[in-house]
C-alpha positions in Angstrom: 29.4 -9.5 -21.3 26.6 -8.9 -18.4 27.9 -7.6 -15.1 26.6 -11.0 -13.9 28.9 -12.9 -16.8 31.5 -10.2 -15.4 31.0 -11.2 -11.5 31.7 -14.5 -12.2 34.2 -14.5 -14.5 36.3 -12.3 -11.8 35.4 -15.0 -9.1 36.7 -18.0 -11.3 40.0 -15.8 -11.7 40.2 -15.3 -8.3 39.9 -18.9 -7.6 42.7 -19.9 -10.4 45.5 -17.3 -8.0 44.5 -19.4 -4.9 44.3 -22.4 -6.1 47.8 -22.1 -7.8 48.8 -20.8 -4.0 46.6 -22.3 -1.7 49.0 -21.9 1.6 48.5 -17.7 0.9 44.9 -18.1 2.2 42.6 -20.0 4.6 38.4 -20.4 5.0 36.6 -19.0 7.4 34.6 -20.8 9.4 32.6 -18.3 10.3 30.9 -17.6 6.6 32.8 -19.4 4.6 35.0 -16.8 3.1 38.1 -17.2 1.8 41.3 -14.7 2.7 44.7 -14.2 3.1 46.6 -16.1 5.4 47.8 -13.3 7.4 44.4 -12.4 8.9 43.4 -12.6 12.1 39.9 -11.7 12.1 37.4 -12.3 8.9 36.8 -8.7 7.5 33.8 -10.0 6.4 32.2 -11.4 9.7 34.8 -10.8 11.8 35.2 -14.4 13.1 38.2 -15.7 14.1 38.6 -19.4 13.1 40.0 -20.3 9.9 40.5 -23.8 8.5 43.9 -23.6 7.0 44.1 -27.1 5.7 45.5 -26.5 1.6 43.0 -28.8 0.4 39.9 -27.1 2.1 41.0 -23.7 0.5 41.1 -25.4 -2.9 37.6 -26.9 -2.2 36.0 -23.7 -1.4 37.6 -21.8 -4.1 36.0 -24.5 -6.4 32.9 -23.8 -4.6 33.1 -20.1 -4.8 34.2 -19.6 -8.0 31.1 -21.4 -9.5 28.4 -19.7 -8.5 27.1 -15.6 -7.7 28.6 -14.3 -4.7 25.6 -14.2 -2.0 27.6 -12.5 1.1 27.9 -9.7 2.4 31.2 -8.0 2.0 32.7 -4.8 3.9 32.2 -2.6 0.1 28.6 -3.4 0.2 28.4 -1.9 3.7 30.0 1.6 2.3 
């Protein structure tokens, strides 16, 4: 499998957890990430407005999961 096969295939697994659990995470609205419901402040962007709404989080998940991540996250920055 190429790393790129790889990338995605981990995304589409990480979509199936939150989708299964939806109300453990929320979108930010800030860049669109998706994390855990306990944050405060995107650790991607560090914005701090979420949509919470369950059906939003399954919508981006679907979104996410189907295509190469393009943002930049805080391991890319190390």
């Amino acid at each position: 499998m190429s790393k790129e096969n790889a990338a995605i295939a981990d995304r589409a697994k990480r979509a199936r957890r939150i989708v299964k659990n939806p109300a453990l995470y929320k979108v930010c609205m800030g860049c669109d990430s998706i994390v855990a419901s306990k944050v405060n402040i995107c650790p991607n962007c560090h914005a701090y407005r979420f949509e919470c709404d369950e059906n939003a989080v399954v919508s981006q998940a679907r979104v996410l999961s189907s295509r190469e991540q393009n943002s930049v996250v805080a391991e890319d920055l190390l």
